[in-house]
Each structure stands twice: as C-alpha cells, then as structure tokens.
C-alpha positions in Angstrom: 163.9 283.2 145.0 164.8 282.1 141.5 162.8 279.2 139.4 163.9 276.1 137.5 161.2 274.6 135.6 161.4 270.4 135.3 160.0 269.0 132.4 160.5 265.1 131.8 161.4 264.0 128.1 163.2 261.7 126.1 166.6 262.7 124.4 168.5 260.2 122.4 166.7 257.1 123.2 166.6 258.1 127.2 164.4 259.4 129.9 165.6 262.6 130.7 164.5 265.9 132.5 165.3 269.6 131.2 165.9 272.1 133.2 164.6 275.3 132.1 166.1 279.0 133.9 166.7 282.1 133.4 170.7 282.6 132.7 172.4 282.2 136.1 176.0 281.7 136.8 175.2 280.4 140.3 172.6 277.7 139.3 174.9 276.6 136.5 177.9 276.1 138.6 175.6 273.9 140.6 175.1 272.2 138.0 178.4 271.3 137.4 178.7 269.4 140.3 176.2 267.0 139.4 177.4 263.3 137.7 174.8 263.4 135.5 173.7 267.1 133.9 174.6 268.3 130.3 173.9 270.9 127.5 172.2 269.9 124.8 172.2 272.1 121.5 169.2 270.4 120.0 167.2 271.3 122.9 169.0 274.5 124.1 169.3 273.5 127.5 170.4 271.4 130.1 169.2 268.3 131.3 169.6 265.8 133.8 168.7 261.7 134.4 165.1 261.3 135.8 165.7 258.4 138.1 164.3 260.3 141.6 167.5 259.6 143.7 169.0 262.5 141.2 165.5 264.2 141.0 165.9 264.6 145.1 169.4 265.5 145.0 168.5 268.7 142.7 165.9 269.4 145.2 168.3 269.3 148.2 171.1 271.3 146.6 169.0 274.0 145.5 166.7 274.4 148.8 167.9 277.9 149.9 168.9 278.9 145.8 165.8 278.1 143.8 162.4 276.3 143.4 162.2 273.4 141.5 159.0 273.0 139.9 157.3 270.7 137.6 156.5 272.7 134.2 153.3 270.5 133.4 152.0 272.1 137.0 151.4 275.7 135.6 148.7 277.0 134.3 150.2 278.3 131.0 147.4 280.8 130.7 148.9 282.9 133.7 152.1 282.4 133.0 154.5 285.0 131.0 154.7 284.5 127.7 157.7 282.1 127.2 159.6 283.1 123.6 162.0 280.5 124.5 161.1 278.9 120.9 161.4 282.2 119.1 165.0 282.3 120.5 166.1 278.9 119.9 165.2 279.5 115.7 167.1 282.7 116.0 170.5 280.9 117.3 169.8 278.5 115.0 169.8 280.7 112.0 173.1 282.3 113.7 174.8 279.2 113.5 173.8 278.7 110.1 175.3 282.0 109.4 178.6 281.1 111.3 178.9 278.0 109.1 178.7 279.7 105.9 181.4 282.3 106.9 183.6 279.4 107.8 184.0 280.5 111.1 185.8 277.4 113.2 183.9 275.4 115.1 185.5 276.7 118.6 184.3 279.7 117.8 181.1 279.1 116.3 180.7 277.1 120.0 181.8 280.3 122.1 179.6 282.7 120.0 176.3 280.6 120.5 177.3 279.7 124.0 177.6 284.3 124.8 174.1 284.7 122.4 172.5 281.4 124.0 173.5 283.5 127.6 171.9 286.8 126.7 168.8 285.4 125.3 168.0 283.2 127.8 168.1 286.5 130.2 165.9 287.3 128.4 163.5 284.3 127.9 160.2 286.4 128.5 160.9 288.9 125.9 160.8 289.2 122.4 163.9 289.6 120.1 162.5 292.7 118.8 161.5 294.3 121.9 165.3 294.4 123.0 167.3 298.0 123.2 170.6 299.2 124.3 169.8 299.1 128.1 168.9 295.6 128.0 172.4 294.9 126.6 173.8 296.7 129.6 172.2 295.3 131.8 172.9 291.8 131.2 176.3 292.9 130.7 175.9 294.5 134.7 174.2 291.8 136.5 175.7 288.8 134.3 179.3 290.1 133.4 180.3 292.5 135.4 178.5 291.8 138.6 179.9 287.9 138.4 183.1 288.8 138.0 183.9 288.1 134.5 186.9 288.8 132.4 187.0 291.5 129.7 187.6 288.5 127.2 184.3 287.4 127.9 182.5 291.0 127.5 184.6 291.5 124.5 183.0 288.1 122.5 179.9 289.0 123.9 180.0 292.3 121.9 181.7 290.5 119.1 179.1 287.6 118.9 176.1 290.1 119.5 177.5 292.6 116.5 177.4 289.4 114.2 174.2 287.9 115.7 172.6 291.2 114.4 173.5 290.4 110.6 170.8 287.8 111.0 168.0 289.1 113.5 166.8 292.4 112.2 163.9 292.8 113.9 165.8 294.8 117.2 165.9 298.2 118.5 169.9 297.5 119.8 172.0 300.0 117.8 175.3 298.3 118.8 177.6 300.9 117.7 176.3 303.4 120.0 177.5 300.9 123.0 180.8 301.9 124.0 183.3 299.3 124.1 185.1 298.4 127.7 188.4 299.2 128.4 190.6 296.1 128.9 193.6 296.2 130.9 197.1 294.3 129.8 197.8 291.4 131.7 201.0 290.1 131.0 201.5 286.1 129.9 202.6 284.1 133.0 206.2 282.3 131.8 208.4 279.4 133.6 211.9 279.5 133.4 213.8 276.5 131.5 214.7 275.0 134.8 211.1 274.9 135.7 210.2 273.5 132.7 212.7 270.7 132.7 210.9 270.1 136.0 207.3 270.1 134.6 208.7 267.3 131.8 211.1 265.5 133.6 208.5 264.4 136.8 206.1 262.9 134.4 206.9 259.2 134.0 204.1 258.3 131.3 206.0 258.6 127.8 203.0 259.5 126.2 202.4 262.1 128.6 206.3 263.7 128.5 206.4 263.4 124.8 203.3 265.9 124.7 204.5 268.1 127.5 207.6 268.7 125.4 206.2 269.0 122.1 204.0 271.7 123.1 207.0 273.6 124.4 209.2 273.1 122.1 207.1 273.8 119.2 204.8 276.5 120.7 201.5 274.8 120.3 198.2 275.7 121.3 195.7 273.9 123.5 193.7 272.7 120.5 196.7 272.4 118.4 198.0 269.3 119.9 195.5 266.9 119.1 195.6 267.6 115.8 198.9 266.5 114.6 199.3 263.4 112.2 201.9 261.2 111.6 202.0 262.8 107.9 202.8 266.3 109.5 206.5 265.4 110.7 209.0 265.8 108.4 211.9 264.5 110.3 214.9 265.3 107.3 213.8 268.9 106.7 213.1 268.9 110.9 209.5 270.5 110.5 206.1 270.4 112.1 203.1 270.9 109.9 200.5 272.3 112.0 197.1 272.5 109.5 194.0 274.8 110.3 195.2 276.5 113.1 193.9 279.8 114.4 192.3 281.9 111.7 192.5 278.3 109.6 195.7 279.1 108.6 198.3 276.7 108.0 202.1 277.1 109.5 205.2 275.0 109.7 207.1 275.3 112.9 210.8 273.9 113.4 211.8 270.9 115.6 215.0 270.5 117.6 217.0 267.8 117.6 216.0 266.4 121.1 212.5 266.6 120.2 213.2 264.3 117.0 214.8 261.7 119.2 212.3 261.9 121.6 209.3 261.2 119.0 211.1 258.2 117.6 211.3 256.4 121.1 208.0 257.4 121.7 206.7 256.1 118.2 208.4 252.9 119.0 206.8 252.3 121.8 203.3 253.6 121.0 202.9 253.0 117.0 200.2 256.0 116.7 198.4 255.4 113.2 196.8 258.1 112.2 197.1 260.7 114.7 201.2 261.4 117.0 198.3 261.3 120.0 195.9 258.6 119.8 193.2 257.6 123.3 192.9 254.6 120.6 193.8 253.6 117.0 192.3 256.4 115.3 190.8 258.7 117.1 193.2 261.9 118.2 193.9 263.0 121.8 191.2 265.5 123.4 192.4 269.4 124.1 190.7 269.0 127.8 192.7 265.8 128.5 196.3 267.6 126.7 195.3 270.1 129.5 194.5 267.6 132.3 198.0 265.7 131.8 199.8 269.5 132.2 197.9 270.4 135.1 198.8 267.0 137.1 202.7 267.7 135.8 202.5 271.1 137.5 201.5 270.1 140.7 203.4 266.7 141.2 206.3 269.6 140.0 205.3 271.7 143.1 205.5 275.0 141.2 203.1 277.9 142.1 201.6 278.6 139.4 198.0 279.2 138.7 198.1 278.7 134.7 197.1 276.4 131.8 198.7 274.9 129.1 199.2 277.8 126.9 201.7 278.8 130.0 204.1 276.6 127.6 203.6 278.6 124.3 204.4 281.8 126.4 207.5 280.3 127.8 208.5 279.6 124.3 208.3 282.3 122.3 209.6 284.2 125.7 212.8 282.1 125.7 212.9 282.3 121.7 213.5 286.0 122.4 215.9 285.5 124.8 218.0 283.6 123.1 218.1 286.3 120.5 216.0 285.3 117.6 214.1 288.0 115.4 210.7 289.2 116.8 209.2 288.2 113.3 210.2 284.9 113.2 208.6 284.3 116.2 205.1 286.3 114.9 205.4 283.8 112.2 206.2 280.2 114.5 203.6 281.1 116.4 201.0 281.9 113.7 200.0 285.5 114.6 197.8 287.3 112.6 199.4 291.0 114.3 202.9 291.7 115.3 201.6 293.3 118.1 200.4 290.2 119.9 203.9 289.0 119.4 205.9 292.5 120.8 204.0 291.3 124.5 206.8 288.7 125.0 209.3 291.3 124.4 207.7 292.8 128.2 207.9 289.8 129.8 211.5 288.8 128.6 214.8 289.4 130.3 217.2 289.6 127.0 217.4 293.3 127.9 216.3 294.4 131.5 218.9 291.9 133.0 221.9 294.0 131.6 220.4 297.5 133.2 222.7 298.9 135.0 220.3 299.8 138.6 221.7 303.6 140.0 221.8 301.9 143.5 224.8 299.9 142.2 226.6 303.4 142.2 226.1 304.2 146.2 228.6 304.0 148.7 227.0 302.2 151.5 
C-alpha cells in the first residue's frame, strides 16, 4: 500500500499540513475532491487545513488507497534517504532558466508541473543517479499506464530536454530516447446553427458577448481575458490581440454584428481597463471564460464533449468554407506553421460536399 507522509506547518500566516508522496495520479485526483487542498510552489507540494474534521476525512478517503502517517513519527535514521530538497533547488534553477529565455508563464507552469512529476517519482534518488530506463519507466507506469495523451508525453520530453541544460550531473542521454508516435486527431467543429444555439441560450450579456467574441474572432482560451478597451479599433474594425502564443502580437478583423454587439454591451457594463472585468480592474479568468462555455453547451443540449477552443476550430473551419485563403487564416489565427492551419482544410466541407458518390450512378 502506498504512503503519504503528514507534516503540520505554517504557510502564509496559517496552520497547514503537507502532504508528502510519491507522484500518483490516483492520490492526486483524491485530492481534488477535497474543499480545502492546494499546490504550493514555494513548498513543492500540496497541503491541506489542519483542523482534524479534515485531518479524519483524509484518513477515511484514503483507507483502502494509502497510509497516512505523521512524518515526525519516523525514525529518520532508517528511513530512505529523502533528496526531496536536492530536487526542489534543481526546479528552481529550471525556472530560473525558463524566465531568462522568456518562456510564457503558461508554459514555464506546464514544464515545472511534467519535471515536478518525474522527480517526485523519483524522490529517493539522486538527480545524477538517473538513466534512460528510469525515464521509461515513469513514462510506463505514470503516462502510459494512466492513460495519458501523447501531448502530455510529448512536454514531458520537451520539458525534460530543456531541464537537462541546467542539471548536468545525469546519466539520461535524451536523444537516444525515441520519440512516440502521435496519432492525428482531428479538431471537433459545430456547425453555424449550433453555434447560434450555444450564443443565443445564454441570457447573461456578459456572458453572450464573450461566447461570440471568441468565435468570431478565433480566440484562444487564455486570449480572452486579455483584451483591453485600447485594443478595439472600431473605425478600422480590428482586434489587437498582444502576447499571444509564441508572444507574438496579431490583429484579427471584427464583423459588423460583433461591433454592435460590444457597444450594447459596453453600455451596459462600462469595463475600464479590461472588455472583461470580475471587477474594475482586474480581467476575466481563462478557467471561468471556460466555465461560462461549458454551462452554454449543456443548457444548448448539444453532444459534445469539447472545450472552448471548439469555437476557434469552428472558425477558422467556417473561414475556409466560406472561401477565404488558407494563409489568411494561418495568419488570424496566429500560427507559427502552415501546417497547423492545412488540418481545418480535413475537417471542412467547401470541397467533399460537391463529390459526386458512384452510388448516385446505380439503377436501383
């Protein structure tokens, strides 16, 4: 049976406990169902209140999963040796790193979060005592064995290549580990009936004017948030969208019901720094931008198992449709490749609907 070490501290002015485990995707969705656990970065790990009723609840849910035991309770001489400390310098030095190559700070968070992961696998041995085979093996039993996407095991390659630059004292020759082979799932799209549906069954203005925006400009997730009342240029009908993937800055255009549609909504809601605002100030969260789609989708009553992003497919899928150039489209959307464009081109019907099937040519 699997461990979690308690030990009580104080973090930010409050009594709280950490919980100290090896890397376990069961424990940690657990977790999640707890009011009262977090990360913490400072610490590198997660914690939880001490009051006992929350103490005993930890107990109970983890009865058949893991022990729960007090930290201060074992002899440290006959324990493993624990190079949790060791660990936690090393990601700090590979966040410093991140920062100084400008790296965004979504990334920088997914990198430590895949390196945090494999270390903590790993948390009785040494940085330089780790080869090739542990790699694989975390990537068996933690990846592969969980069910995991091939867009996690691809940034855990990618973080682990760049946490090398900084840790040098390893045997893991990361070139010599062969890369997986990802398979091409297309983009999930809604038709523009469906998405009139999505828009039109939301009654908060806030709520529809965001829904909209994201489709009819082709925003990302984290994009939204971001927009300021200074990036709408309403006479030249453009969006400014600044630092967007890759930091790169963009302009994307805006239709005429979208205009008309911001200037009610800026009547009514007087944003002052930020077009979203939870309050004077202070710009709408991605997670809650995601939350207010979600809650459209199923008061809509479409099937769909998708996010937001679902929006910025249909898009650029409908762009296509209606005929406009493949490379306008790499550019509205801010792609780095045209290749990451040319996947809407599979998922659009602008050309299979006029195919001619042979079985209209039978006589039956």
């Amino acid at each position: 049976m699997r461990t979690i070490l308690t030990e009580k501290v104080i973090h930010k002015n409050e009594k709280r406990v950490k919980l100290i485990f090896n890397f376990d995707v069961e424990i940690m969705n657990i977790l999640d169902s707890f009011d009262d656990v977090a990360w913490s970065s400072s610490m590198n790990c997660w914690h939880m209140s001490s009051k006992e009723l929350y103490l005993t609840d930890l107990q109970k849910k983890f009865k058949d999963i893991a022990n729960i035991v007090e930290k201060s309770s074992i002899d440290i001489n006959d324990a493993t040796k624990d190079y949790s400390i060791e660990h936690a310098e090393s990601i700090q030095q590979f966040k410093r790193y991140l920062i100084n190559r400008r790296y965004s700070e979504q990334t920088i968070k997914n990198y430590i979060r895949r390196i945090t992961h494999f270390l903590d696998f790993y948390k009785n041995k040494g940085i330089d005592s780790l080869t090739n085979e542990d790699v694989q093996t975390f990537n068996y039993e933690c990846i592969i064995k969980k069910k995991a996407s091939f867009a996690v095991q691809k940034q855990l390659m990618t973080s682990l290549r760049l946490f090398l630059n900084v840790v040098s004292n390893t045997n893991i020759e990361i070139d010599e580990i062969e890369r997986a082979k990802g398979s091409r799932k297309l983009p999930e799209v809604f038709s523009k009936k469906q998405i009139e549906k999505i828009i039109n069954c939301t009654q908060n203005q806030k709520h529809k004017t965001m829904l909209l925006l994201t489709y009819a400009c082709g925003l990302r997730r984290g994009e939204i948030g971001n927009i300021r009342m200074s990036d709408i240029n309403s006479e030249r009908k453009l969006l400014l969208i600044r630092k967007a993937k890759g930091k790169k800055d963009r302009f994307v255009p805006i239709s005429e019901k979208l205009t008309e549609t911001l200037r009610t909504y800026y009547k009514s809601y007087k944003p002052q720094k930020y077009l979203f605002e939870t309050e004077p100030g202070k710009p709408y969260p991605a997670e809650s931008a995601y939350k207010v789609f979600k809650r459209a989708l199923e008061i809509s009553g479409i099937k769909k198992k998708v996010g937001i992003h679902s929006l910025r497919h249909s898009y650029a899928t409908h762009l296509l449709e209606n005929g406009t150039d493949l490379r306008y489209i790499q550019k509205i959307l801010g792609h780095k490749s045209s290749q990451t464009t040319e996947i809407y081109t599979h998922v659009s019907n602008r050309n299979i609907s006029n195919i001619n099937s042979p079985a209209d040519d039978l006589d039956i």
